[in-house]
VOVO-627319 format. One record per residue (C-alpha): residue number from 1; residue in one letter; chain; x, y negated, z negated. Coordinates in steps of 0.001 Angstrom, whole numbers, plus 500000, padded with zeros to 6 digits. Example, Ala and Ser with C-alpha at 12.3 -4.5 7.8 and 13.67 -1.06 7.14 Angstrom:
BEGIN
PT   resi   resn   chain       px       py       pz
PT      1      a       A   512300   504500   492200
PT      2      s       A   513670   501060   492860
END
This chain:
BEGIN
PT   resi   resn   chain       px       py       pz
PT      1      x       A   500000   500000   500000
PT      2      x       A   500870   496113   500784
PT      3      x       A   499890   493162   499584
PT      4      x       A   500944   489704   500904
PT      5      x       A   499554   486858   499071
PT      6      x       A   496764   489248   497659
PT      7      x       A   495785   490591   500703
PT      8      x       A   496526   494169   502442
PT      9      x       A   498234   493809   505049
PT     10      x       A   501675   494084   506920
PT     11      x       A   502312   491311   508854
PT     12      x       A   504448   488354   507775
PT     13      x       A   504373   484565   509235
PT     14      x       A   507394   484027   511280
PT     15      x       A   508090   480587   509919
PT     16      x       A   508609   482282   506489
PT     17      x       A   512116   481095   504599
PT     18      x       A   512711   484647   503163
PT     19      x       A   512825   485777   506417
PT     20      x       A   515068   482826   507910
PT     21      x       A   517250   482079   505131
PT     22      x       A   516673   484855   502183
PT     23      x       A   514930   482301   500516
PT     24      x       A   513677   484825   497740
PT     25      x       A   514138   486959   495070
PT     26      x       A   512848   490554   494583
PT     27      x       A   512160   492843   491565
PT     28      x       A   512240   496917   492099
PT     29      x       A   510340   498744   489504
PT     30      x       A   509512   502660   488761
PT     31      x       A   506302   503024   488336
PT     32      x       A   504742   506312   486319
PT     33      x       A   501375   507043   485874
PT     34      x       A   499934   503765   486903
PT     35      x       A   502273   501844   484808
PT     36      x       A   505390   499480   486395
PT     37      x       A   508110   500485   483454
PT     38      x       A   509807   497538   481596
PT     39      x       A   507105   495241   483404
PT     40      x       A   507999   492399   481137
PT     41      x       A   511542   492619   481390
PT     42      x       A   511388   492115   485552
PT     43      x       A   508797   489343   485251
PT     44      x       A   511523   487655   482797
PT     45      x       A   514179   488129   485139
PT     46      x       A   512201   487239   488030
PT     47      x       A   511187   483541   486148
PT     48      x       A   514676   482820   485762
PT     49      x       A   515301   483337   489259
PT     50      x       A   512395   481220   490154
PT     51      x       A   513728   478354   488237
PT     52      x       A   517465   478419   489625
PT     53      x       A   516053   478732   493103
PT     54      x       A   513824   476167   492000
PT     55      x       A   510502   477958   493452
PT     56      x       A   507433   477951   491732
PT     57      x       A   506365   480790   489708
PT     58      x       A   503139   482193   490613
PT     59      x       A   500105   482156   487924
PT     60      x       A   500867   485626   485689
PT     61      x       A   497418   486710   485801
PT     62      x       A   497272   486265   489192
PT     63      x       A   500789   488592   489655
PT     64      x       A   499745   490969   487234
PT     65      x       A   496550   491833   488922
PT     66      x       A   498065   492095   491736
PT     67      x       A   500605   494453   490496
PT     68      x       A   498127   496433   489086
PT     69      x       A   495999   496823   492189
PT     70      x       A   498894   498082   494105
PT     71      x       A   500370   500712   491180
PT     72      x       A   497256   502024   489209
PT     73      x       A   496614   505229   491323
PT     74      x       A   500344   505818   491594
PT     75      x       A   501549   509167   489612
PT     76      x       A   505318   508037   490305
PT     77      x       A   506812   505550   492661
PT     78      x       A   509053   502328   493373
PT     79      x       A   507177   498683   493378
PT     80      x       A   509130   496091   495451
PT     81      x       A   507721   492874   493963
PT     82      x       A   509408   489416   496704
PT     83      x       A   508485   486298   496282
PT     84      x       A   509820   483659   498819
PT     85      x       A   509506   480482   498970
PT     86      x       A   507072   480374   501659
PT     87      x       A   507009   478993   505128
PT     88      x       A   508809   475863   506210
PT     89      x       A   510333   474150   509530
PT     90      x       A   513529   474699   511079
PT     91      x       A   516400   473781   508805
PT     92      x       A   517723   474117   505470
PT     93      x       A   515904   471156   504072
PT     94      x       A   512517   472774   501554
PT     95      x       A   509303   471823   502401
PT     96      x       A   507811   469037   500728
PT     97      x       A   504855   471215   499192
PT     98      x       A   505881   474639   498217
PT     99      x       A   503559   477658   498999
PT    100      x       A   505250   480553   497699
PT    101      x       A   504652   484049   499564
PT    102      x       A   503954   487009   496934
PT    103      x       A   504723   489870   498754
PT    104      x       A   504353   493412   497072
PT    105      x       A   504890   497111   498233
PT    106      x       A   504662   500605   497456
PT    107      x       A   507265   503402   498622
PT    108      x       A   507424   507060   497299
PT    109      x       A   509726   507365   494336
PT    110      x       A   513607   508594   495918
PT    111      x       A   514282   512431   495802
PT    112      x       A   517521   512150   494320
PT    113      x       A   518969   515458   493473
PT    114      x       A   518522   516408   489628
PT    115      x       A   521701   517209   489128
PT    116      x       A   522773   513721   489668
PT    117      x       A   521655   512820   486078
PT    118      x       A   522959   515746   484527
PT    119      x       A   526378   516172   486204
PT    120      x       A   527275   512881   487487
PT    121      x       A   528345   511807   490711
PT    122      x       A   530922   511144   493093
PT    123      x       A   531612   506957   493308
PT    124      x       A   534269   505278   495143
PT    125      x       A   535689   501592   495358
PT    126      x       A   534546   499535   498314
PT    127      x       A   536754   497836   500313
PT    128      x       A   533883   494732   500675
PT    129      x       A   534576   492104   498034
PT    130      x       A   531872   489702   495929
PT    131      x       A   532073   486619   496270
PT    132      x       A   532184   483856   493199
PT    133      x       A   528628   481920   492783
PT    134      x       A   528296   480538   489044
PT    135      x       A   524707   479424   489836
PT    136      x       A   523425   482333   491899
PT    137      x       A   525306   485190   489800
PT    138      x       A   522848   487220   487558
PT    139      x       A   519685   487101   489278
PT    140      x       A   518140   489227   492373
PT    141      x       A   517659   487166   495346
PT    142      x       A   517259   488334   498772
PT    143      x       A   520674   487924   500228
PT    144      x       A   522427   491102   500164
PT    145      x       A   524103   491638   503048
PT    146      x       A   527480   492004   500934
PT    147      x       A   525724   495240   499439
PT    148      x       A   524898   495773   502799
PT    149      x       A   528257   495960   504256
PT    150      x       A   529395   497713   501283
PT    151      x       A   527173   500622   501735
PT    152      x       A   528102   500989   505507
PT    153      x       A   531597   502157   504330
PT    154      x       A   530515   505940   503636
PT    155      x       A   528331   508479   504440
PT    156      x       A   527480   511412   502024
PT    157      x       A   530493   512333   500384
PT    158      x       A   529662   509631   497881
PT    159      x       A   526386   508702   495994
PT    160      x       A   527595   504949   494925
PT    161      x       A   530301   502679   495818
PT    162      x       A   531954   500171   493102
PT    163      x       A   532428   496599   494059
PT    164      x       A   535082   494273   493208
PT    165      x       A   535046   490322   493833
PT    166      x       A   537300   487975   495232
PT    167      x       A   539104   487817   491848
PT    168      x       A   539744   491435   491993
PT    169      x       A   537378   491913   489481
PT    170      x       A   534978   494971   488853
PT    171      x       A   531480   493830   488733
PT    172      x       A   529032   496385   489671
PT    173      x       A   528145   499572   492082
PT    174      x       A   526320   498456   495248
PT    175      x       A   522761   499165   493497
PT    176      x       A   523578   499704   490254
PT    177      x       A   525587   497933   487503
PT    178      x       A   528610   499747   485981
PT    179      x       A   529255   501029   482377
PT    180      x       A   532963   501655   481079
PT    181      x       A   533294   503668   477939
PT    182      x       A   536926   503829   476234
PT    183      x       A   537969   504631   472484
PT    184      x       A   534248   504648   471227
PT    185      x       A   533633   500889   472911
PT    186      x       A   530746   500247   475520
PT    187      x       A   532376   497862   478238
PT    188      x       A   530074   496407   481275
PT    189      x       A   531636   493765   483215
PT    190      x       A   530705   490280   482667
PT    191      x       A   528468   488992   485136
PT    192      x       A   529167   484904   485288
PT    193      x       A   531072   484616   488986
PT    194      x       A   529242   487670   491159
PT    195      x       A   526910   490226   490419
PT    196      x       A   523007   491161   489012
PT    197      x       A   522081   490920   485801
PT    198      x       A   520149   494406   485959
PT    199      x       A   517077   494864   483743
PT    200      x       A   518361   498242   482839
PT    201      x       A   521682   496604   481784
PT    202      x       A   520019   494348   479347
PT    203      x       A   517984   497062   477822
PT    204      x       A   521565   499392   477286
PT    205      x       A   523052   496500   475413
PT    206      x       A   520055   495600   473584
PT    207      x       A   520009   499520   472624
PT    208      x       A   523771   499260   472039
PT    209      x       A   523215   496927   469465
PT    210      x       A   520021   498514   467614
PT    211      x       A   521883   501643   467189
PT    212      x       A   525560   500185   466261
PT    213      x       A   527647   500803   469356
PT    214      x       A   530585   498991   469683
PT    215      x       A   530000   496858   472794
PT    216      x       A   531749   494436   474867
PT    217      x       A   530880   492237   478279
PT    218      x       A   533790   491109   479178
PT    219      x       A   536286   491396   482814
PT    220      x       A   537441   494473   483782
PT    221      x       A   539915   495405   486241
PT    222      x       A   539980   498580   488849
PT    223      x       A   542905   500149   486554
PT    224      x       A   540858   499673   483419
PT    225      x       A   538011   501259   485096
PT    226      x       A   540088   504208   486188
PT    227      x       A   542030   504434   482464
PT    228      x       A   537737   505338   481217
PT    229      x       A   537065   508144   478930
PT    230      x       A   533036   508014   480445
PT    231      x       A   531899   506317   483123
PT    232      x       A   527902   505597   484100
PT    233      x       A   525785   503535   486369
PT    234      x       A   522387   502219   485529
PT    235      x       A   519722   500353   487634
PT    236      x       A   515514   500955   487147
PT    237      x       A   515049   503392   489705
PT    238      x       A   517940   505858   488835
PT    239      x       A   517732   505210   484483
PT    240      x       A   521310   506400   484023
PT    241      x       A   523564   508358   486472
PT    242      x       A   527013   509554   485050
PT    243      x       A   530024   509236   487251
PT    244      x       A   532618   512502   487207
PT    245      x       A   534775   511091   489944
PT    246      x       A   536049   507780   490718
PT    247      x       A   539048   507778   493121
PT    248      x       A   540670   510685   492333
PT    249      x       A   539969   510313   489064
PT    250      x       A   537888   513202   487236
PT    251      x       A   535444   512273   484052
PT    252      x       A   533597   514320   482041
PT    253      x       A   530340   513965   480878
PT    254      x       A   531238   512754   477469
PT    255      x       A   529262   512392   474141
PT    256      x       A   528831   508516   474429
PT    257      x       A   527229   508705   477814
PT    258      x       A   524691   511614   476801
PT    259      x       A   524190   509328   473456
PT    260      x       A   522920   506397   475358
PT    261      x       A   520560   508805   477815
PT    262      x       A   518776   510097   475072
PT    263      x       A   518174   505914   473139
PT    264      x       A   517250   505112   476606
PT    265      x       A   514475   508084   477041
PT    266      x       A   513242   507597   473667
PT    267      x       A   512889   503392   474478
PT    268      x       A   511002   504383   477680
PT    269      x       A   508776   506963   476272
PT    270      x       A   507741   504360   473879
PT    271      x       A   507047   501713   476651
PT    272      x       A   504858   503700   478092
PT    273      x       A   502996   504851   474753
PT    274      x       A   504534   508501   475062
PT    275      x       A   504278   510308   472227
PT    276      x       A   506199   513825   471934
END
């Protein structure tokens, strides 16, 4: 199912800024029985967004029952929630009066192998760098194209590719951010000059913190990375995927990593009023 602006359908004005310039953002939820999981937490992420790109945020009610017209018969899926900022004329310059496009969408949730979660996976380092943006860093607009490129540099031998910025920096994989665990400490790189602030990534730290784990945000570098007693990505779609290989480099599925799954299940079960 799609909605644009509240209405099903599939067809998208070509005057649109999203479409000419990437003038968006975009939220990607799981959805489970009807219910998008850690709702709140994307709407937050998605306000921010709205006020650094400076466009208006859409009425919540409005978004919410829009949201729940396109997931409520779902059993299990992915919600792509854009919002652009709407159409406009030829050039950079923003319209004078804003008319945002909500655009939402439905796909089948990803058939990623089981084993993915329980063994880890194979990651490499991209060659394709990050740039440095201090006032788009953190939040999920629509220009990707460096993920893009990224992901074009292997086939299946891999399941995620690490990126570095211009700085040399680790930041994140191309879809997921990256977790570094060494001598009991939780390490995720800081995300200030490239990168997404990941919903999931807020909720580990958060859960880092409620249960006493030793946590910092802070640079890391490729050797660091590779010098790792665990290693695990995180976005909303996958939860928590550990890595066993990283540039010749074997990990194990260690006790911190398996830890942090099971905090992360229990939060989630009680999001969605789960009881076992």
């Amino acid at each position: 199912m799609i909605l644009i602006n509240g209405e099903q359908r599939d067809t998208l004005k070509i005057t649109d800024r999203g479409l000419h310039y990437g003038d968006g953002l975009f939220e990607t939820l799981e959805v489970i029985q009807g219910q998008p999981v850690f709702l709140t937490q994307h709407l937050a992420r998605l306000k921010t967004g709205c006020q650094v790109l400076q466009i208006p945020y859409p009425k919540e009610a409005l978004l919410l029952d829009e949201i729940h017209q396109v997931s409520h018969s779902v059993n299990h899926g992915v919600l792509k929630l854009m919002l652009t900022r709407g159409s406009g004329g030829r050039g950079y310059r923003q319209p004078e009066t804003i008319q945002a496009t909500r655009l939402l969408a439905l796909y089948p949730f990803p058939d990623y192998p089981a084993h993915y979660k329980s063994e880890g996976i194979n990651a490499r380092f991209c060659r394709s760098r990050l740039g440095l943006n201090t006032m788009l860093a953190g939040i999920k607009h629509n220009n990707r194209l460096e993920q893009v490129l990224a992901r074009a540099e292997w086939q299946d031998e891999f399941q995620e590719g690490l990126m570095l910025n211009l700085n040399e920096q680790v930041i994140e994989g191309t879809m997921t951010n990256l977790f570094v665990i060494k001598e009991g400490v939780l390490y995720t790189p800081d995300i200030i000059l490239s990168g997404i602030k990941g919903v999931l990534r807020g909720i580990i730290l958060e859960l880092a913190k409620i249960n006493d784990i030793p946590f910092k945000v802070t640079s890391l570098t490729q050797e660091f990375v590779l010098s790792a007693d665990e290693l695990f990505v995180t976005n909303s779609v996958i939860g928590i995927w550990p890595i066993k290989s990283v540039a010749g480099t074997v990990y194990s599925l260690g006790p911190w990593t398996k830890k942090i799954s099971h905090y992360l299940t229990e939060y989630k079960k009680s999001e969605l009023g789960v009881t076992c």
